[in-house]
PDB file of N, CA, C and O in Angstrom, chain B, residues numbered from 101:
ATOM      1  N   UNK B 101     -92.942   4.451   8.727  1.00  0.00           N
ATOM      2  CA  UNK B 101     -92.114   4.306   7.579  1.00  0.00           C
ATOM      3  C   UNK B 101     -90.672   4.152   8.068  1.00  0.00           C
ATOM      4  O   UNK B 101     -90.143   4.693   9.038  1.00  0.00           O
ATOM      5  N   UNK B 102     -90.227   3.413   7.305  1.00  0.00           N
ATOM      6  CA  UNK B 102     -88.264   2.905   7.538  1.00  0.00           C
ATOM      7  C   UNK B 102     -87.754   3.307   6.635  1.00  0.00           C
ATOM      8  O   UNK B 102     -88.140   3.094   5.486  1.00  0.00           O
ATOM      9  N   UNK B 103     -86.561   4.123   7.015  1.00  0.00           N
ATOM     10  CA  UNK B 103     -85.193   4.650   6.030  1.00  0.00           C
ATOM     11  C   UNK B 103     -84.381   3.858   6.105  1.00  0.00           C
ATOM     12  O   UNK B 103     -84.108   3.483   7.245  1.00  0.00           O
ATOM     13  N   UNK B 104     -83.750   3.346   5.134  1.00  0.00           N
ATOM     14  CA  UNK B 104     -82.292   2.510   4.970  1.00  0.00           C
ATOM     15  C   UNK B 104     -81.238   4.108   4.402  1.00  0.00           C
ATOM     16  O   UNK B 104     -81.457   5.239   3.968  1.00  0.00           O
ATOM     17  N   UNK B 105     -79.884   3.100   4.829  1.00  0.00           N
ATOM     18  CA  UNK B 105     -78.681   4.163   4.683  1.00  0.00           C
ATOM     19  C   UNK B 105     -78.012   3.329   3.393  1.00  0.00           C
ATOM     20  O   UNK B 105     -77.752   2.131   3.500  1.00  0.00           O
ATOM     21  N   UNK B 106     -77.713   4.226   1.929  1.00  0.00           N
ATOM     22  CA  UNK B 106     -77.300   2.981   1.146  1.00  0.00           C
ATOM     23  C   UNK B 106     -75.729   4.116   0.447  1.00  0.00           C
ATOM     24  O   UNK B 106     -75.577   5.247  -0.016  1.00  0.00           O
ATOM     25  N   UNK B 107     -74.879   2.918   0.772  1.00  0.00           N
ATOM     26  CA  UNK B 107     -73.353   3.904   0.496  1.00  0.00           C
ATOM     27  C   UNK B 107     -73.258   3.501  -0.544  1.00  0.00           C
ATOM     28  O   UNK B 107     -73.215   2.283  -0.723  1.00  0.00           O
ATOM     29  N   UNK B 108     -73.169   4.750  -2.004  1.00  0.00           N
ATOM     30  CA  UNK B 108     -72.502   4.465  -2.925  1.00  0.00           C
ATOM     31  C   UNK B 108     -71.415   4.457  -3.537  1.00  0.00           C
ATOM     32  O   UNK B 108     -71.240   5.289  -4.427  1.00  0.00           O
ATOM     33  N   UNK B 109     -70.257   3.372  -3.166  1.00  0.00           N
ATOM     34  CA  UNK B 109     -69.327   3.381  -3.255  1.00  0.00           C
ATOM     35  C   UNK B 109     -68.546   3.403  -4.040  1.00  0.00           C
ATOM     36  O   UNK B 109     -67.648   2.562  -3.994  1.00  0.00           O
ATOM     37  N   UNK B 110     -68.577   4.299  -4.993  1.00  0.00           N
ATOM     38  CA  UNK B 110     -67.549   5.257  -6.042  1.00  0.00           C
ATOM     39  C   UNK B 110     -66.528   5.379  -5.754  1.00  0.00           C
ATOM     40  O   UNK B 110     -66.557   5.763  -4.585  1.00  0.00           O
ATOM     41  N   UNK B 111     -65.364   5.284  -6.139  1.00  0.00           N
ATOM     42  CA  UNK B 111     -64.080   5.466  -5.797  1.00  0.00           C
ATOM     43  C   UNK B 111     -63.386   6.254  -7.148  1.00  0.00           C
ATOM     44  O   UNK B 111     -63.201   5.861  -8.299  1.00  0.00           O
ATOM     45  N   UNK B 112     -63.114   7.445  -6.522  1.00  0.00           N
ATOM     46  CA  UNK B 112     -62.225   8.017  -7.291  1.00  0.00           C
ATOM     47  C   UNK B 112     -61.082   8.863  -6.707  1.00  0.00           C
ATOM     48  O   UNK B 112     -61.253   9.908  -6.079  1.00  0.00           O
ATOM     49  N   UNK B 113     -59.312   8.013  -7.120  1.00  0.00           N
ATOM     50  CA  UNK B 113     -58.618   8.340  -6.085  1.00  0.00           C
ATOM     51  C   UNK B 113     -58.069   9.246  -5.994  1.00  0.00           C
ATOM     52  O   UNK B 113     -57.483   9.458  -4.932  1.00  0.00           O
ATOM     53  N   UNK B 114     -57.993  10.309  -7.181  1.00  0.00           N
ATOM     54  CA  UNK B 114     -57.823  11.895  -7.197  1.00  0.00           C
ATOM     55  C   UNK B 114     -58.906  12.629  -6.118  1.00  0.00           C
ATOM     56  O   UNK B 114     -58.600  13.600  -5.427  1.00  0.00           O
ATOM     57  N   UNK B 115     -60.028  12.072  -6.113  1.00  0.00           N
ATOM     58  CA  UNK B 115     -60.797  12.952  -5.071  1.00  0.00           C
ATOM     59  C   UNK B 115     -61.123  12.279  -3.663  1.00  0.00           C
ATOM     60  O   UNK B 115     -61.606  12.854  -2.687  1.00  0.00           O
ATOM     61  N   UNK B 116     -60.808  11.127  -3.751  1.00  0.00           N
ATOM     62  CA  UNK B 116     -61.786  10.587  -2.492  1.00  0.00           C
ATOM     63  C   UNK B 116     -60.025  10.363  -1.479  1.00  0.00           C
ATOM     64  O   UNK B 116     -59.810  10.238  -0.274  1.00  0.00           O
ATOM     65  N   UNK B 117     -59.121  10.400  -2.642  1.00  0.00           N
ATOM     66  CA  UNK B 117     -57.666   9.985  -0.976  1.00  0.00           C
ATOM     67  C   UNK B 117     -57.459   8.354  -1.348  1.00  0.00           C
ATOM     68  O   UNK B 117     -57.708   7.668  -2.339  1.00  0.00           O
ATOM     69  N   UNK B 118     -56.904   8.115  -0.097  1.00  0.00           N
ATOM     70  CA  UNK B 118     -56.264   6.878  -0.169  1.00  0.00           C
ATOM     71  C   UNK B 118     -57.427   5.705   0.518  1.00  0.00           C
ATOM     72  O   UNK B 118     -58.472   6.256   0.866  1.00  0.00           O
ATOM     73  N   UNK B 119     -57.390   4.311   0.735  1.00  0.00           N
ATOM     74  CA  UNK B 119     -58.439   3.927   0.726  1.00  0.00           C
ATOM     75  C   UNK B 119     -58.747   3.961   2.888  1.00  0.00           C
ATOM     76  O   UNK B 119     -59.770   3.689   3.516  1.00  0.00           O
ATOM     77  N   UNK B 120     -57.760   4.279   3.249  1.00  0.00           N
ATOM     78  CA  UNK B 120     -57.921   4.332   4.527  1.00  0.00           C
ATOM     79  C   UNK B 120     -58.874   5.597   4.995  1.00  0.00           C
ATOM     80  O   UNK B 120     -59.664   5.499   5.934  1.00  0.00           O
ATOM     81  N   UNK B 121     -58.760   6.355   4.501  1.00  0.00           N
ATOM     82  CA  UNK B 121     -59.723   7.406   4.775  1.00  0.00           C
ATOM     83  C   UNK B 121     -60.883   7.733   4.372  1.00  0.00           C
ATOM     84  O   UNK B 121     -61.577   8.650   4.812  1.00  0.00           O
ATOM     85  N   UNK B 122     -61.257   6.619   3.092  1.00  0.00           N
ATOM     86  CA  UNK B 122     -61.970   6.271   2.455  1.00  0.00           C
ATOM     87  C   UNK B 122     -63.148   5.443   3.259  1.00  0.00           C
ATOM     88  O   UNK B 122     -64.326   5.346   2.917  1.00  0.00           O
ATOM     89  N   UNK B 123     -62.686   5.026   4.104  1.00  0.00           N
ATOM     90  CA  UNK B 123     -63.180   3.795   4.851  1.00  0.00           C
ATOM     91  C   UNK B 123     -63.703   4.340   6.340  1.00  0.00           C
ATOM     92  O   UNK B 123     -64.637   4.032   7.080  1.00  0.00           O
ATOM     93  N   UNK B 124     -62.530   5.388   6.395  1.00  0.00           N
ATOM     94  CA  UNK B 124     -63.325   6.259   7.745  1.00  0.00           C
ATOM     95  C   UNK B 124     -64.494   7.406   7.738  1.00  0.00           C
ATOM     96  O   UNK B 124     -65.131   7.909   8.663  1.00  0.00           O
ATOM     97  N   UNK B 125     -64.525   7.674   5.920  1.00  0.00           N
ATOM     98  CA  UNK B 125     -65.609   8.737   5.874  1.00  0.00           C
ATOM     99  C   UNK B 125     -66.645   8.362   5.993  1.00  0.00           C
ATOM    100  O   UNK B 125     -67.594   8.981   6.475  1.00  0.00           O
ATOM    101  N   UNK B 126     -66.623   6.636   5.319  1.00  0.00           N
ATOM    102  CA  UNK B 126     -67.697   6.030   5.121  1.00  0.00           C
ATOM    103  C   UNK B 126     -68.443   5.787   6.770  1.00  0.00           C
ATOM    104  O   UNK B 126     -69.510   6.320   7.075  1.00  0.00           O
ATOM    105  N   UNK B 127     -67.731   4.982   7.614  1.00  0.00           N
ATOM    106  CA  UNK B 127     -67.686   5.242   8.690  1.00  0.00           C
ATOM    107  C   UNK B 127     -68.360   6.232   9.472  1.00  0.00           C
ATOM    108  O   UNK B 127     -69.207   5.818  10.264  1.00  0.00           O
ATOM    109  N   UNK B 128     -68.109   7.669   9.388  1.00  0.00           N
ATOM    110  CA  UNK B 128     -68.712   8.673  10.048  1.00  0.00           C
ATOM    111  C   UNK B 128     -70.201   8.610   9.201  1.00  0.00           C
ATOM    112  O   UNK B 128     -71.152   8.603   9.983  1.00  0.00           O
ATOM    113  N   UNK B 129     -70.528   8.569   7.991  1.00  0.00           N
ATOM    114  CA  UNK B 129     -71.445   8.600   7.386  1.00  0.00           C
ATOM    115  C   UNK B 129     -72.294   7.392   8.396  1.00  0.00           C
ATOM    116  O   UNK B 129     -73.357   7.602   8.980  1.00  0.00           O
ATOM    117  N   UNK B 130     -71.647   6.333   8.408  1.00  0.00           N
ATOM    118  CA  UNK B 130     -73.017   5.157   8.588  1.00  0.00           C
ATOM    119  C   UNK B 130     -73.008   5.716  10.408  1.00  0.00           C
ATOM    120  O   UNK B 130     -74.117   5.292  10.734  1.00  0.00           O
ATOM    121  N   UNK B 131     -72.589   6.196  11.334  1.00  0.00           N
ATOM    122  CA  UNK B 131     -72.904   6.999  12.300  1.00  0.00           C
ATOM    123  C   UNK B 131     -74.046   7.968  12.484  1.00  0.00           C
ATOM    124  O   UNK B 131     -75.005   7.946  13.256  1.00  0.00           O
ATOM    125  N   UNK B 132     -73.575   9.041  11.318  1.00  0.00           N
ATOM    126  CA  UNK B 132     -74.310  10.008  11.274  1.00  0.00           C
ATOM    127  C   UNK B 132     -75.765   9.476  10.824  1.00  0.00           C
ATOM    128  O   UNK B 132     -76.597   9.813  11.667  1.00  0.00           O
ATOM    129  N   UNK B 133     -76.231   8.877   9.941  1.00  0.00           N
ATOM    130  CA  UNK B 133     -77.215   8.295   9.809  1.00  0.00           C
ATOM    131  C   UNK B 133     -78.007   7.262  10.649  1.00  0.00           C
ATOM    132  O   UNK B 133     -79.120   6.775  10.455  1.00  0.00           O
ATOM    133  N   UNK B 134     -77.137   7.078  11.606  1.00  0.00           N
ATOM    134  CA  UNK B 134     -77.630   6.237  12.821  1.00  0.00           C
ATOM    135  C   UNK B 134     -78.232   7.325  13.597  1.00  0.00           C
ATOM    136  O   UNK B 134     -79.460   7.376  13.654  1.00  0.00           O
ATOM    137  N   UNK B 135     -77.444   8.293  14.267  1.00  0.00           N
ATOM    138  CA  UNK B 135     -77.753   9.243  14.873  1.00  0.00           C
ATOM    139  C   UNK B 135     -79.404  10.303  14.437  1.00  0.00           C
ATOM    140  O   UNK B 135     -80.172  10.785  15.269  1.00  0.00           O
ATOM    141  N   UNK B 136     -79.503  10.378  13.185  1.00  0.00           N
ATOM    142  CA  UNK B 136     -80.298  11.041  12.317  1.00  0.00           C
ATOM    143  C   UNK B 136     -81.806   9.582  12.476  1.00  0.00           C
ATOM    144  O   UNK B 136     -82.983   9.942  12.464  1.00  0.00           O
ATOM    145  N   UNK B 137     -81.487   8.337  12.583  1.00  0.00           N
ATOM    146  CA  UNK B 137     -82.941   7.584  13.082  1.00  0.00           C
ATOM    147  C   UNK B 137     -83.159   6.718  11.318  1.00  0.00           C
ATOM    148  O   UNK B 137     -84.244   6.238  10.987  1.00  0.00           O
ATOM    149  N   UNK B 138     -81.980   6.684  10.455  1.00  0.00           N
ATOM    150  CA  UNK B 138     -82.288   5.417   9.675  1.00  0.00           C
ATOM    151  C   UNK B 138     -82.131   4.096  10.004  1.00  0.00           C
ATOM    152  O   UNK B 138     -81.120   3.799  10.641  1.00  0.00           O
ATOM    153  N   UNK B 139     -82.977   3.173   9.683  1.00  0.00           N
ATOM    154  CA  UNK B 139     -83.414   1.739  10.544  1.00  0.00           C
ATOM    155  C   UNK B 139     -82.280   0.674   9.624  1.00  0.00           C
ATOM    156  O   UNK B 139     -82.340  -0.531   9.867  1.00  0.00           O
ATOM    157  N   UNK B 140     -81.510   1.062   8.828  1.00  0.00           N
ATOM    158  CA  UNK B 140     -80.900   0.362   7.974  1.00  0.00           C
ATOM    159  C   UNK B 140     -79.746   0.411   7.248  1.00  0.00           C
ATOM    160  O   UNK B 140     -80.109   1.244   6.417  1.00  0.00           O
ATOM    161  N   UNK B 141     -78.736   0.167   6.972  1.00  0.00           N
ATOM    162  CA  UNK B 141     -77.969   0.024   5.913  1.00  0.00           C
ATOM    163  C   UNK B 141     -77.654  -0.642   5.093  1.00  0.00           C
ATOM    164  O   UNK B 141     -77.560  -1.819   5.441  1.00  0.00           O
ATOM    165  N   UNK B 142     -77.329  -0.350   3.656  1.00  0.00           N
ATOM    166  CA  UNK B 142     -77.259  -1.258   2.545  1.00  0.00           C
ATOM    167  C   UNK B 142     -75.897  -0.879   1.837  1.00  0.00           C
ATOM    168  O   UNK B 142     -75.343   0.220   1.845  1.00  0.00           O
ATOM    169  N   UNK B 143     -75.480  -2.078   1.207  1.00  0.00           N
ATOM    170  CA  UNK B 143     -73.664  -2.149   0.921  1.00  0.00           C
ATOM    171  C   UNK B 143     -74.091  -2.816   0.169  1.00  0.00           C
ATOM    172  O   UNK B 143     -75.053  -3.565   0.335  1.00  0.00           O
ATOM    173  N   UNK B 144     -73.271  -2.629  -1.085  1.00  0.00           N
ATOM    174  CA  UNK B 144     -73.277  -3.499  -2.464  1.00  0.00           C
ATOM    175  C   UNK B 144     -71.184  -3.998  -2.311  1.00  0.00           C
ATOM    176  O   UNK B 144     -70.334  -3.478  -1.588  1.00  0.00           O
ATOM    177  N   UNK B 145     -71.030  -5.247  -3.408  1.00  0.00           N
ATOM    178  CA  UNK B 145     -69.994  -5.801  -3.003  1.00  0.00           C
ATOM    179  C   UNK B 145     -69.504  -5.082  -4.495  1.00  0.00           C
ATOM    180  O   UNK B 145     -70.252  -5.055  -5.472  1.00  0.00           O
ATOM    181  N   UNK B 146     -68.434  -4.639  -4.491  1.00  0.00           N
ATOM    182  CA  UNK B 146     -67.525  -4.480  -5.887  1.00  0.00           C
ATOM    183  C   UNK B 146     -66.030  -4.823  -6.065  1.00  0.00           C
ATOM    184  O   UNK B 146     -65.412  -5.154  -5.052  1.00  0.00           O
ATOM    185  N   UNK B 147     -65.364  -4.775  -7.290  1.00  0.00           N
ATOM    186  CA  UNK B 147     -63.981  -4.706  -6.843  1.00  0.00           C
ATOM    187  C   UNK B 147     -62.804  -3.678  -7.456  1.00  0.00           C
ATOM    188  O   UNK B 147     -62.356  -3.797  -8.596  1.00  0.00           O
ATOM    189  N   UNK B 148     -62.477  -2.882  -6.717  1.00  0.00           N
ATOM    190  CA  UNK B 148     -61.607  -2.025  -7.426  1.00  0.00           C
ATOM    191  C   UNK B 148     -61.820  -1.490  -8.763  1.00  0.00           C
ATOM    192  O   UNK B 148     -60.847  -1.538  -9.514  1.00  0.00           O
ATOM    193  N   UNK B 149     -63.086  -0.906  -9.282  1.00  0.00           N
ATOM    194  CA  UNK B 149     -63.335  -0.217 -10.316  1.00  0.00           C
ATOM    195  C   UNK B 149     -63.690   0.954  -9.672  1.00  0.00           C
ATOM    196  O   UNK B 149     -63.998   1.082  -8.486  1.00  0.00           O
ATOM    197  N   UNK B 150     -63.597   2.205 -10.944  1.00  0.00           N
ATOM    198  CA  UNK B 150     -64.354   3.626 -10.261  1.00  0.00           C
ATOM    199  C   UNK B 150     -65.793   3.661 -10.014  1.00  0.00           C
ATOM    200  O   UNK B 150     -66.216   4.372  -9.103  1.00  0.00           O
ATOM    201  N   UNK B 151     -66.515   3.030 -10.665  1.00  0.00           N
ATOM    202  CA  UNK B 151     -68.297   2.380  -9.932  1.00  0.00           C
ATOM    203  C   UNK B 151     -68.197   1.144  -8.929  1.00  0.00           C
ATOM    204  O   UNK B 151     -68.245  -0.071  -9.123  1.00  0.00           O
ATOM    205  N   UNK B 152     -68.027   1.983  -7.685  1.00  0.00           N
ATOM    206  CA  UNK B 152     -68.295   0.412  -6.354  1.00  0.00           C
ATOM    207  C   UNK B 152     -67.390  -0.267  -6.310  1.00  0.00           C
ATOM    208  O   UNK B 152     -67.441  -1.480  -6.106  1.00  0.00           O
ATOM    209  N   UNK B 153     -66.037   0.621  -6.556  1.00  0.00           N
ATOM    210  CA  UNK B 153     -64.881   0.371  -6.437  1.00  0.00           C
ATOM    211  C   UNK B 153     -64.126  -0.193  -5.000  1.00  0.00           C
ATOM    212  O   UNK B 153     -63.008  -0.700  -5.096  1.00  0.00           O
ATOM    213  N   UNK B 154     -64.597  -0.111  -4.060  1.00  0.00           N
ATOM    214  CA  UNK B 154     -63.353  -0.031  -2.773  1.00  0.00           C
ATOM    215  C   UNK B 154     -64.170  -0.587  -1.689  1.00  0.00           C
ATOM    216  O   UNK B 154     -64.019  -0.258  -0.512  1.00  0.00           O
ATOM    217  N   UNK B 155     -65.364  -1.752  -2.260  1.00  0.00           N
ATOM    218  CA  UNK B 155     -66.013  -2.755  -1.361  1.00  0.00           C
ATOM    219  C   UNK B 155     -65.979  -4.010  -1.756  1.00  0.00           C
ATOM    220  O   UNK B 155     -67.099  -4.388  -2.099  1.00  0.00           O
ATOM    221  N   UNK B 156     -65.004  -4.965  -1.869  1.00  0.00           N
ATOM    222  CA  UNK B 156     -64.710  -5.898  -1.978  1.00  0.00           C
ATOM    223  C   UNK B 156     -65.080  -7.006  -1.180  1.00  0.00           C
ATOM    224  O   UNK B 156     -65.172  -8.172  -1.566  1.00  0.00           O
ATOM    225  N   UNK B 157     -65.372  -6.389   0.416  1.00  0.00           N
ATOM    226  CA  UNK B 157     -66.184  -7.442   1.010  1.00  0.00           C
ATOM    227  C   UNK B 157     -67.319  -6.674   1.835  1.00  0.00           C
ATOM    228  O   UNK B 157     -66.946  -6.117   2.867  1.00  0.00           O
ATOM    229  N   UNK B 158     -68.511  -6.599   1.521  1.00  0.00           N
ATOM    230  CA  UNK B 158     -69.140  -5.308   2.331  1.00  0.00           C
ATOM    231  C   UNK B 158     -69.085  -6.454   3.789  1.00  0.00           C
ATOM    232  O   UNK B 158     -69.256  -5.766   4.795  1.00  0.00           O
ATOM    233  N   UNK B 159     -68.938  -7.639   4.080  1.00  0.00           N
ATOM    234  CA  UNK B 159     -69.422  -7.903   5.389  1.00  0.00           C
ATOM    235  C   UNK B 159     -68.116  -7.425   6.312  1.00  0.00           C
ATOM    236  O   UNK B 159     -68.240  -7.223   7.520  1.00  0.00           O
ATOM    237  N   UNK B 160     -66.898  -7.275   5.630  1.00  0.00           N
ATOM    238  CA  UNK B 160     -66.266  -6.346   6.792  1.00  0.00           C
ATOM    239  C   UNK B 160     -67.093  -4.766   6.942  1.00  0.00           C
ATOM    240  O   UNK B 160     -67.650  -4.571   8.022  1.00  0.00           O
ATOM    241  N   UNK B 161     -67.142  -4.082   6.287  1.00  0.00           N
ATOM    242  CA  UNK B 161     -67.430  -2.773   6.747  1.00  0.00           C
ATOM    243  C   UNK B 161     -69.027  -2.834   7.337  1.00  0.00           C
ATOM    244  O   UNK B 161     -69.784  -1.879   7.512  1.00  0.00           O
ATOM    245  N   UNK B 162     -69.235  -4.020   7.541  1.00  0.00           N
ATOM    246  CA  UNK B 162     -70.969  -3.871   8.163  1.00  0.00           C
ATOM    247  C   UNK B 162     -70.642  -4.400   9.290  1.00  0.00           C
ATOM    248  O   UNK B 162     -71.535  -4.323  10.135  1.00  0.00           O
ATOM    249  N   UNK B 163     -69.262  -5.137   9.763  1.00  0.00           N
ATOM    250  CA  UNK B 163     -69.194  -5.758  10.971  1.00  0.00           C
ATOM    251  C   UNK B 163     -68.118  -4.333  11.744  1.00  0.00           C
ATOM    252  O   UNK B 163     -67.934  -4.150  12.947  1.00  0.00           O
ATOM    253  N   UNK B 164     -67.686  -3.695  10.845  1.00  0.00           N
ATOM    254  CA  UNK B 164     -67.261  -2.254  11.537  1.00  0.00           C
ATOM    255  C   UNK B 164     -68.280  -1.480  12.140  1.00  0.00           C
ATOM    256  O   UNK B 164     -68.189  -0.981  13.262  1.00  0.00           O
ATOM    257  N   UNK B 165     -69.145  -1.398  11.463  1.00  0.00           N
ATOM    258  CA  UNK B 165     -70.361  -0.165  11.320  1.00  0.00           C
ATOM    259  C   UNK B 165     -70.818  -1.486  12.985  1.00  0.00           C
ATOM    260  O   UNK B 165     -70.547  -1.256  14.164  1.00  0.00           O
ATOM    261  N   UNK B 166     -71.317  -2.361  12.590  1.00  0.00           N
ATOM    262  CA  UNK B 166     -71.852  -3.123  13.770  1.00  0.00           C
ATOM    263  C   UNK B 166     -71.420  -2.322  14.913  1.00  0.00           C
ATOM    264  O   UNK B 166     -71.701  -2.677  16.058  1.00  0.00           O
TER     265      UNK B 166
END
């Protein structure tokens, strides 16, 4: 059986910070789930709303995570 890693990218900027750190939590997350043996990750594209707010292009943050 295969686990995918799927970030739901909520943005809310009273709690989550500014979007730079936003981007590094996400970051440690798609790590930690590497480390932990999921075969996958999944990114949805949004734009600046509080549902899937602060992925505007997921193929940058998948060529980070790369």
């Amino acid at each position: 059986m295969k686990f995918g890693y799927y970030i739901l990218n909520t943005y809310v900027p009273e709690l989550d910070g500014a979007s730079p750190q936003l981007y590094s939590r996400w970051l440690e997350q798609i790590d930690a789930a590497e480390d932990l043996g999921f075969d996958s990750l999944w990114v949805t594209e949004h734009h600046f709303r509080p549902f899937g707010g602060m992925m505007p292009s997921p193929q940058l943050l998948l060529a980070a995570a790369a």
